[in-house]
C-alpha positions in Angstrom: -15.8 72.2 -22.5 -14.4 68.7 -21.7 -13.4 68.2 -25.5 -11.8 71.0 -25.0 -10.1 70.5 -22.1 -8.6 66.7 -23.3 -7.5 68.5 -26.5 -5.2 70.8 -24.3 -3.9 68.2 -22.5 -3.2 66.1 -25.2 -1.3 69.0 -26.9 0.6 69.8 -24.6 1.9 66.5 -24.0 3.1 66.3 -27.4 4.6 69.7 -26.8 6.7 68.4 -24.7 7.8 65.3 -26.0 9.1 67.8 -29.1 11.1 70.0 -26.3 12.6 66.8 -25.0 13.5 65.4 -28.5 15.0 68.7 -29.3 16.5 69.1 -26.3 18.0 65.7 -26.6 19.2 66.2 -30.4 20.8 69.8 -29.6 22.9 68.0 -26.4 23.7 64.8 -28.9 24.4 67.3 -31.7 27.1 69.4 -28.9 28.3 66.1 -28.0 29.4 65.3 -31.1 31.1 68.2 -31.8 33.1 68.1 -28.5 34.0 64.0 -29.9 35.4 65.7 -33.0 37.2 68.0 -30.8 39.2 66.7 -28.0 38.1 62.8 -27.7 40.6 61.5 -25.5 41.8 57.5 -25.8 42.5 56.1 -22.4 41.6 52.3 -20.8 38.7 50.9 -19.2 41.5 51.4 -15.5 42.2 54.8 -16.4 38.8 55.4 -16.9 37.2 54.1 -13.6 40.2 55.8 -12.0 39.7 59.7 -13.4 35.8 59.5 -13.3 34.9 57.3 -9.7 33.3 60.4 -8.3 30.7 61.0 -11.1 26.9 61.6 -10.0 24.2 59.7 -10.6 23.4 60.4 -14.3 26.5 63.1 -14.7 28.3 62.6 -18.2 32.2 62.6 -18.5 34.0 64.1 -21.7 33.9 62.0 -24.2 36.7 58.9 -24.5 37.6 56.7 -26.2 38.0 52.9 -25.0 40.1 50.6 -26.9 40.8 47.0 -27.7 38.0 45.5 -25.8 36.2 41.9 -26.2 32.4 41.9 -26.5 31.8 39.3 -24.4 27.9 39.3 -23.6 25.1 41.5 -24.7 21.5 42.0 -23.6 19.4 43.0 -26.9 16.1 45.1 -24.9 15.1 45.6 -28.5 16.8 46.5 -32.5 17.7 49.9 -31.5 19.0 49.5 -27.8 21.9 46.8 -26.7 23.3 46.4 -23.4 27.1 45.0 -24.1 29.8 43.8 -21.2 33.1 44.8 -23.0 35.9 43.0 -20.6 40.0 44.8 -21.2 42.7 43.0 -21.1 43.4 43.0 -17.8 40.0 41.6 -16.4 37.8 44.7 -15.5 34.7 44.6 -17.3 33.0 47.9 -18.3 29.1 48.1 -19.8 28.4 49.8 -23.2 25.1 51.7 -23.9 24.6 51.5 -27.7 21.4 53.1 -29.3 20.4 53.5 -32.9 20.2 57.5 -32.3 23.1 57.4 -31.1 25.1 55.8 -34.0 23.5 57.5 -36.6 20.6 55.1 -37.0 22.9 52.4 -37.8 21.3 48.4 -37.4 23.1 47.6 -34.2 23.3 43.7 -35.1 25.4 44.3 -38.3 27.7 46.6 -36.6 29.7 43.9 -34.2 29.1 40.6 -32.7 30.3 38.4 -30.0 33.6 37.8 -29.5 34.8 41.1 -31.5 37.5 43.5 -30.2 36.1 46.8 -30.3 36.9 50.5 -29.8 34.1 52.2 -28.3 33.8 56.0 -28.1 31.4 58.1 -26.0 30.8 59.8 -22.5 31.1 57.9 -19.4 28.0 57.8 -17.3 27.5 56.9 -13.4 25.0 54.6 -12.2 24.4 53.1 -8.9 28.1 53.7 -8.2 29.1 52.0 -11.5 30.2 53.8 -14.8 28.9 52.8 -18.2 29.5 54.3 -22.0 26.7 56.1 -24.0 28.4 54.6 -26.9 28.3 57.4 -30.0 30.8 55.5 -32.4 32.0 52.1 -32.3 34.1 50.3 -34.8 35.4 46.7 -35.0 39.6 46.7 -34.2 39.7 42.9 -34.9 37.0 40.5 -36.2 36.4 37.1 -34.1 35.8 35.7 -37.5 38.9 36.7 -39.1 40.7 34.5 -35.8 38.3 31.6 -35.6 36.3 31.2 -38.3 32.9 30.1 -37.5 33.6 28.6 -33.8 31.2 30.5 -31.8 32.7 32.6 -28.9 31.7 31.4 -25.7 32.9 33.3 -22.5 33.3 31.3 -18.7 32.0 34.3 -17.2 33.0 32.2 -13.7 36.3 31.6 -14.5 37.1 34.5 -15.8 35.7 36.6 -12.6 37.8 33.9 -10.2 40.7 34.9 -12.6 40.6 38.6 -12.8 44.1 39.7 -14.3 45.7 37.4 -12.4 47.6 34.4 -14.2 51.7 34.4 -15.0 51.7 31.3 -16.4 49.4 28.9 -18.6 49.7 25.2 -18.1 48.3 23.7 -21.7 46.8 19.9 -20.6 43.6 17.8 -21.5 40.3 18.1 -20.2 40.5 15.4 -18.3 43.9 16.2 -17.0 43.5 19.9 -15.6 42.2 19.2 -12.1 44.7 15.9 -11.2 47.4 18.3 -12.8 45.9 22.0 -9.9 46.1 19.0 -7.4 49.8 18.6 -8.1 50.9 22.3 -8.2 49.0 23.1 -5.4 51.0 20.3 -3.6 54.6 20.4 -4.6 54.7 23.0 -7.0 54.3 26.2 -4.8 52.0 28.1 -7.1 48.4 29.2 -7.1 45.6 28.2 -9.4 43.5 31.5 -10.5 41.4 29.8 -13.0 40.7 26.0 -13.2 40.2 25.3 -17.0 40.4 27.6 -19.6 39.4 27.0 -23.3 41.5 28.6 -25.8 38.3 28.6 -28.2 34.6 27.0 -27.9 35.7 24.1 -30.0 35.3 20.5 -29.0 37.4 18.8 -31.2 40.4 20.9 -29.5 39.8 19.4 -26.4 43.8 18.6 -25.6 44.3 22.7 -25.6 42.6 23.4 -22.9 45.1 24.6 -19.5 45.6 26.0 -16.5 46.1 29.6 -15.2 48.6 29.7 -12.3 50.3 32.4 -10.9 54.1 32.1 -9.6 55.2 32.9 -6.3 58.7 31.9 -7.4 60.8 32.1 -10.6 59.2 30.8 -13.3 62.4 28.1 -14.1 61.2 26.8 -10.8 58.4 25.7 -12.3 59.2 23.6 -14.6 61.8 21.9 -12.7 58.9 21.1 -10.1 57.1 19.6 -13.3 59.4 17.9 -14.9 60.4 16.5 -11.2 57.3 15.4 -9.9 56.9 11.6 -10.5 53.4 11.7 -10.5 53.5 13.7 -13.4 53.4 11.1 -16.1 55.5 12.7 -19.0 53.1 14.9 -22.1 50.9 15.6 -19.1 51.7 19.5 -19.0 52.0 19.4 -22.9 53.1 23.1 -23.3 53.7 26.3 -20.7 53.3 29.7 -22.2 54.5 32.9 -19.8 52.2 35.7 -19.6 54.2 38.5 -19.3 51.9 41.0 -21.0 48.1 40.8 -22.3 46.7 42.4 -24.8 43.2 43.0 -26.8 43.7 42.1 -30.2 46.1 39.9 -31.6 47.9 42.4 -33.6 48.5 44.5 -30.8 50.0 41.3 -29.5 52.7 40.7 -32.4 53.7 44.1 -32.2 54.1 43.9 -28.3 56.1 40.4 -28.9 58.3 41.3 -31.9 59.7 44.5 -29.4 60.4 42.7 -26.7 62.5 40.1 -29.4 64.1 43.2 -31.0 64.9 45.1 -27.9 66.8 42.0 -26.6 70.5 42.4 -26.3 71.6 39.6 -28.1 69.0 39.2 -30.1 67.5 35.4 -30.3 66.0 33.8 -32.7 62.8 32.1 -32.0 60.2 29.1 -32.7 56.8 30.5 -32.2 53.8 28.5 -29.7 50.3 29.6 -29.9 47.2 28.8 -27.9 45.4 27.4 -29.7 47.8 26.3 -32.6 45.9 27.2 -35.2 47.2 30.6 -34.8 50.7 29.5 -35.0 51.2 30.3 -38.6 49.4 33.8 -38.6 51.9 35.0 -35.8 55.1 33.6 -37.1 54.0 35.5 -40.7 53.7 38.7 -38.6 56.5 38.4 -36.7 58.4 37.8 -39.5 57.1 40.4 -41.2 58.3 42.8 -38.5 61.7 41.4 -38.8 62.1 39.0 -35.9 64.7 36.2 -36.7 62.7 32.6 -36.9 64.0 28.8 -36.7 61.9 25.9 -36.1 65.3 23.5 -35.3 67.8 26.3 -34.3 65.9 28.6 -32.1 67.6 29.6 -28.7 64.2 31.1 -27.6 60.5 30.4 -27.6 58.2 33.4 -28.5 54.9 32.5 -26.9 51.5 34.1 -27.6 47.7 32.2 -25.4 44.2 33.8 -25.9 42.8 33.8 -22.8 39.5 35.0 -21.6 39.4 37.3 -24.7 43.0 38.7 -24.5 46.4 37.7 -25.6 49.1 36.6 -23.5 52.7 37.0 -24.6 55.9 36.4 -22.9 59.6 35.4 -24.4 62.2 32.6 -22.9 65.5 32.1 -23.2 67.5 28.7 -22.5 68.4 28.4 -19.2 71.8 27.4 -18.1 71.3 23.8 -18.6 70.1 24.2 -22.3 66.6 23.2 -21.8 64.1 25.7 -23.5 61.6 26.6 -20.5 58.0 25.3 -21.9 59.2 22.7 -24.3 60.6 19.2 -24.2 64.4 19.5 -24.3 65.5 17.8 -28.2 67.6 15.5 -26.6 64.8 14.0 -24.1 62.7 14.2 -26.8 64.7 12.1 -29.4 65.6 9.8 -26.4 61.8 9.2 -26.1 61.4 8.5 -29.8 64.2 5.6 -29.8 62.8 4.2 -26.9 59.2 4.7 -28.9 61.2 3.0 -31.9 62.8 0.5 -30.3 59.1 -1.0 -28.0 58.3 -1.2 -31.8 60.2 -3.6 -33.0 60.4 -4.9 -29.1 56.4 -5.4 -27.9 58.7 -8.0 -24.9 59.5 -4.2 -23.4 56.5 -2.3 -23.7 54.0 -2.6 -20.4 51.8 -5.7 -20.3 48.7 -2.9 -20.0 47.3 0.4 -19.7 47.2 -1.3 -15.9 50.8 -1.2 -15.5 51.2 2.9 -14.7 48.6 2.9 -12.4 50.7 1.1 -9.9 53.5 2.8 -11.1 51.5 6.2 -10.3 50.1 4.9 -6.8 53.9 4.9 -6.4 53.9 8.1 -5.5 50.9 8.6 -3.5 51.9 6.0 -0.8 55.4 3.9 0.1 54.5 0.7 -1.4 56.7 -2.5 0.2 59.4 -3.5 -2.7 61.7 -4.8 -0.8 63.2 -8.5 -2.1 61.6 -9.7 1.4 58.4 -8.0 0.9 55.3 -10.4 -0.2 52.4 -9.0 -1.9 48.9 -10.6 -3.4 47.0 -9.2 -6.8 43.7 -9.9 -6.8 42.4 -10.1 -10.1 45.6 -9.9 -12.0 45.2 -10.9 -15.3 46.5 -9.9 -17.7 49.0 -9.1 -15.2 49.8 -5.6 -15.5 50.2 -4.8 -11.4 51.9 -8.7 -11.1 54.5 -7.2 -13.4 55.2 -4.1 -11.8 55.9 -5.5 -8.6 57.8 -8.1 -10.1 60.2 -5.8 -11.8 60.6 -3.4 -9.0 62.3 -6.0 -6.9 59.3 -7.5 -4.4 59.9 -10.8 -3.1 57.3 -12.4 -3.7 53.7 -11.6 -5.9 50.7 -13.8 -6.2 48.5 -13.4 -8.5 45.0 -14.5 -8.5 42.5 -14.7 -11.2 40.7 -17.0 -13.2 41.9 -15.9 -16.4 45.3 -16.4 -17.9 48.2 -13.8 -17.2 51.0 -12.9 -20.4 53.7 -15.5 -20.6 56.0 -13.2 -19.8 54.7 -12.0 -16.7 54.6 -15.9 -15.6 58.4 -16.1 -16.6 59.3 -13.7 -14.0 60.5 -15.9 -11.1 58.8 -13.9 -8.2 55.2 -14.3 -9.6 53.0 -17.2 -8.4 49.6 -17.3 -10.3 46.3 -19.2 -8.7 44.3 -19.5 -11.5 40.9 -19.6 -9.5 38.8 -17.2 -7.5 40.2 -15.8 -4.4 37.4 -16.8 -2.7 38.4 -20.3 -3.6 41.9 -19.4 -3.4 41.5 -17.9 0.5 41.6 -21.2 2.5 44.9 -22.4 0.9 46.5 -18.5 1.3 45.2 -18.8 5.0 47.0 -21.9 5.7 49.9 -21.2 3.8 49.8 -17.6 6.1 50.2 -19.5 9.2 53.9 -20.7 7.9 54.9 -18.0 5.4 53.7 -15.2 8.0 51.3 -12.4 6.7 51.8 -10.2 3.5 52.8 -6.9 3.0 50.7 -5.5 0.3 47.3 -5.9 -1.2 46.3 -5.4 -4.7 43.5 -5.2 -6.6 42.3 -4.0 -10.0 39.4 -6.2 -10.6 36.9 -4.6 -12.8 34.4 -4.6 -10.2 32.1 -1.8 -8.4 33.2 -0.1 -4.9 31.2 -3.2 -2.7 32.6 -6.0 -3.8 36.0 -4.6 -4.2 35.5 -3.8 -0.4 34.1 -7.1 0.0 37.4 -9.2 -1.3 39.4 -6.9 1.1 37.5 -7.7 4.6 38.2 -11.1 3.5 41.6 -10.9 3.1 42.4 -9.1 6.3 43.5 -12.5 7.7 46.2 -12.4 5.5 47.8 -8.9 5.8 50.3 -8.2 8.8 49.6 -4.5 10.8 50.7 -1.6 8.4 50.3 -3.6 5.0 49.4 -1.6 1.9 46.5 -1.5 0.3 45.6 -0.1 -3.3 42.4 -0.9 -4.9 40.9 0.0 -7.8 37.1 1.5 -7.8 35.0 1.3 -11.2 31.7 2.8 -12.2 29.8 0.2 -13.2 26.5 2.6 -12.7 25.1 4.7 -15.8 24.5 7.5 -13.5 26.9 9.9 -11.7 24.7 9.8 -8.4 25.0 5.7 -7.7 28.6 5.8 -8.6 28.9 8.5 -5.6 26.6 6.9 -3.1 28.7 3.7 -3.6 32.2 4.9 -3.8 31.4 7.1 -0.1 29.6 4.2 1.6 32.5 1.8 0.1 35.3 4.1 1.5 33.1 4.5 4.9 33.4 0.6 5.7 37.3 0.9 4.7 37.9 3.4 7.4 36.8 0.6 10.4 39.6 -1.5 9.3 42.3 0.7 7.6 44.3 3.9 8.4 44.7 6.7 6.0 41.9 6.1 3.0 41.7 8.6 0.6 40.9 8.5 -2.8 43.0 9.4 -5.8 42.7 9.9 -9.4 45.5 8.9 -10.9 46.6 9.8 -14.5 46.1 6.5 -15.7 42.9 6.2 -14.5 40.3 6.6 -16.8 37.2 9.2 -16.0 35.0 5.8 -15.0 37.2 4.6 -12.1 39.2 5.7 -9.1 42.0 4.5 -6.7 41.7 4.3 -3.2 45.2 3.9 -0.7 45.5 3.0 2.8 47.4 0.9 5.7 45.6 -2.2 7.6 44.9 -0.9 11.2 46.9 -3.2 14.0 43.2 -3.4 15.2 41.9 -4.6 12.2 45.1 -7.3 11.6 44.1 -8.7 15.6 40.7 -9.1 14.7 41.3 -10.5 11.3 43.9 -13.1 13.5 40.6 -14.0 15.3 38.5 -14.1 12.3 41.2 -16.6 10.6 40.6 -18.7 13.3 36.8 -18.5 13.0 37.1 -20.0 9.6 39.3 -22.7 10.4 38.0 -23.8 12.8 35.8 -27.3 12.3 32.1 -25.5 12.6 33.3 -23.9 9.7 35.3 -26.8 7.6 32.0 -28.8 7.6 29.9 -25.9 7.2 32.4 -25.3 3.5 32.0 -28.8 2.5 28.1 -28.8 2.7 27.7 -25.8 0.7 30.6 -26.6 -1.8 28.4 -29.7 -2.5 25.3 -28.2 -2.5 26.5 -25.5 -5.5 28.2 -28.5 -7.1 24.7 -30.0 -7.7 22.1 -27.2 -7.9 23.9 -24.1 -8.8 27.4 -24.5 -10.1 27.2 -20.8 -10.9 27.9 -20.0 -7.4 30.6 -21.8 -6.1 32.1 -18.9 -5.5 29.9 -17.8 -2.7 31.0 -20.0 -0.3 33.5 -18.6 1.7 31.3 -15.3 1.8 28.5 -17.3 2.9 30.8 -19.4 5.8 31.7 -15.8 6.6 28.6 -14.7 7.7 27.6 -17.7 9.7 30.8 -18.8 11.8 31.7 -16.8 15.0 34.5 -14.0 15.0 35.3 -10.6 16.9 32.5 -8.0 16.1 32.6 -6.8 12.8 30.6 -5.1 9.7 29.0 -6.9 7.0 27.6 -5.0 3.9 26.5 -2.3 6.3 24.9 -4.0 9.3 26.9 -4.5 12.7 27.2 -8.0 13.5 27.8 -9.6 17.2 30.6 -11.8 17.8 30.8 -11.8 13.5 27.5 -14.1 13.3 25.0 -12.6 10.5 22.9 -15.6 10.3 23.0 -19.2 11.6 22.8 -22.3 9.8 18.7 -22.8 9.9 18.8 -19.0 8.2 21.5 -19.8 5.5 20.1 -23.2 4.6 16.5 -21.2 4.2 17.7 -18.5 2.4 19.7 -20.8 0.2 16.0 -23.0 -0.3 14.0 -20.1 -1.3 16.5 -18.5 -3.7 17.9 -22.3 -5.7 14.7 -24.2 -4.9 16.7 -27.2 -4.1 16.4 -28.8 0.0 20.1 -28.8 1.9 21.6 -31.9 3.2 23.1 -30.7 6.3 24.9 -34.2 6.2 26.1 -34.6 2.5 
């Protein structure tokens, strides 16, 4: 009787799995035949629009959805993929595709990544979002037949911060893109919507990377606030391509571009720009072939086409009234760049002493810098004497320039520079009583390739020498091999500049490179009394005999270190309170002599004379 029993049960169960089968293959089979019938092609927008008020597990009529990017797929097995197809406008809709449901077909030879697809079926609602039971799918445009074998890689969290947002994109370097936000955002008047985006997975492309911006003003405006912004060094913003429409394939895209070219009353005649390039010659063969007039030379607009996030951008520009071609360098800049190019050439005399020299010249425009024929300034580790020569040329006074090593004979020629060839801390007592005649200086300088503490360091010893107000520009470099010591010392660096200046901040400057930063400020009128009382400290007599002891102690048992003496008189002579290397110090005393002389025993292993 139980047999019998668990042999009814088990029939019936697989009675009605067959009733469900058939059930489902009858309403695929009438689904079907209504496709045939009276498919209807609208977008994904369209599509959330008309069908928002769908039920939980209520199917639509059958649509289709066109020119969509696969951009990520879940693969819950061979016969069922979960795809997020994004439009060109940035909504994102999810595909349903099952091998019963596209006539057994292998779902992994059908598409993959990156393709633009046209995906028919019924629209479903779940959990207040609508999906596609995808019955027929077909490939509009191949990723391959655009790229090759560069795998497609989408920035799912740009892309969402972008949405369809974007008028413009900005084409820069990696390392470029955020300096370049930080300037529009400034001057510029324009919004970021997405802070990098990659034309195409490809590192070796690097340079075509950009910027997605949208206006709030004309977009001439634009690249008037580029061109005029000094801190943006020249081939900086390499290209700008206009958005005005997007579409999902490329094709769709020429066809879009070559009517808005014909439709134009006159009709221009146009130089093609692509992001990324290499798609350059593939659109100007279509849009020839569509019959839209091309010149490379004489061209009086710029037809531009970007992929971004999976779509093409396209826009058209005319001259504007000046004849300057809005995204590309005007030919008569650009030919007045090669002759200067040309004539540096054949004249290295004119060509910057270093890669140095535009940092200064970029610092320029974060902060007034003194340049005035009275204005005095010091370089601390100038050679070769890139920042000497800037100053020089701009028309400062007076520059000295201290280092060690030799500066370019040219940069000694020019008749403001003055060049102590020795350490500044060697160098300090002679700039501290040549201050008390001269007066203090106006701006400090330093590019020294050292970390953030000892360029900090070189400063609080030069405060004596800077009047209330001076400049100061330094130069940070990463000297660590990993990201997290580089931070630590460039915060706790820029915490003991605060005490003593006004207004630090920290820059990165075009010219600097992605291992260094520059940090601005103003000396405190605080900072310049204390300094005045410091000055005196180490002049006084305590501390002239205490700096010939030590300088003849080094002489004999550590030559090496000669150039720790004034840092070491610093921390033993009296002064007004101050901070050393972190630790508040009364009256400006860190140790006394019995300490020093100690300290200086156990390290060198060689006895003091305290009376050489």
């Amino acid at each position: 009787h139980g047999a019998l029993l668990a042999a009814a049960a088990a029939a019936a169960a697989l009675l009605a799995i067959a009733v469900r089968r058939r059930r489902r293959a009858v309403a695929l089979n009438e689904h079907r035949r209504g496709q045939t019938q009276c498919e209807e092609e609208v977008t994904v927008e369209e599509a959330q629009r008309r069908f928002a008020r769908l039920a939980d597990g209520e199917l639509s009529p059958p649509v289709a959805l066109r020119g969509l990017r696969a951009v990520h797929r879940q693969r819950l097995s061979k016969g069922l993929h979960f795809v997020c197809l994004r439009c060109p406008s940035g909504r994102t809709i999810e595909a349903v595709l099952r091998t019963e449901l596209l006539a057994d077909q292998q779902l992994g030879q059908l598409y993959r990544l990156g393709d633009a697809l046209t995906v028919s079926g019924a629209l479903e609602a779940r959990r207040g979002r609508l999906s596609i039971r995808a019955t027929r799918l077909s490939v509009d445009e191949p990723w391959t037949s655009l790229f090759g074998d560069i795998p497609f890689v989408h920035d799912f969290a740009a892309a969402a911060a972008a949405g369809g947002a974007g008028d413009v994109l900005l084409q820069t370097a990696i390392s470029h893109a955020e300096r370049v936000r930080e300037r529009l955002d400034a001057n510029a008047g324009v919004r970021c919507v997405a802070g990098l985006v990659r034309p195409v997975a490809d590192g070796s492309r690097h340079m075509e990377c950009g910027l997605l911006v949208e206006l709030g003003e004309p977009m001439p405006s634009l690249e008037e606030a580029v061109r005029a912004d000094a801190a943006l060094p020249d081939a900086v913003v390499q290209r700008i391509y206009p958005l005005s429409e997007r579409h999902g394939t490329l094709s769709a895209a020429c066809d879009a571009l070559a009517g808005m070219i014909l439709a134009a009353s006159p009709r221009p005649t146009c130089r093609v720009q692509a992001s990324p390039r290499s798609l350059e010659q593939r659109i100007a063969l279509a849009l020839h072939a569509r019959g839209v007039p091309l010149s490379l030379k004489d061209h009086s607009a710029l037809a531009s086409v970007a992929h971004v996030f999976g779509s093409f951008g396209v826009g058209v520009v005319r001259r504007s009234g000046h004849g300057v071609l809005w995204g590309e360098t005007p030919r008569g800049e650009a030919s007045a760049r090669r002759q200067q190019r040309t004539a540096v050439a054949h004249a290295p005399q004119a060509a910057p002493v270093c890669r140095a020299y535009h940092k200064l010249e970029q610092a320029a425009a974060h902060i007034a810098l003194p340049l005035s024929a009275s204005a005095r300034a010091l370089d601390v580790g100038a050679s070769p004497g890139g920042w000497t020569s800037y100053l020089a040329e701009a028309g400062i006074g007076s520059v000295v320039a201290i280092d060690p090593g030799a500066l370019e004979p040219r940069v000694l020629a020019l008749p403001a520079v003055e060049h102590l060839r020795t350490r500044f801390e060697e160098a300090l007592p002679r700039l501290l009583e040549r201050s008390r005649t001269s007066g203090p200086y106006d701006l400090y300088c330093c590019d020294m390739n050292a970390p953030p503490a000892v360029a900090t360091d070189l400063l609080l010893q030069a405060l004596p020498l800077l009047r209330a107000g001076a400049v100061v520009v330094l130069t940070f470099k990463n000297t660590f091999k990993k990201p997290a010591p580089w931070h630590e010392a460039c915060e706790a660096a820029l915490a003991r500049l605060r005490g003593p200046l006004d207004g630090v901040r920290s820059v990165q400057l075009f010219a600097n490179t992605v291992r260094e930063c520059t940090v601005l400020g103003e000396v405190r009128a605080a900072a310049e009394a204390g300094a005045a009382e410091r000055c005196r400290a180490m002049q006084s007599g305590r501390a002239m005999l205490l700096r010939r002891i030590l300088a003849d102690y080094f002489a004999e048992h550590a030559p090496d270190g000669s150039h720790k003496v004034e840092n070491l008189v610093a921390r033993v002579v009296g002064g007004p309170p101050t901070a050393l290397d972190g630790v508040g110090v009364v009256g400006g005393v860190l140790w006394d002599e019995a300490e020093l002389f100690s300290r200086l025993e156990a390290k060198y292993g060689a006895k003091v004379d305290p009376d050489p």
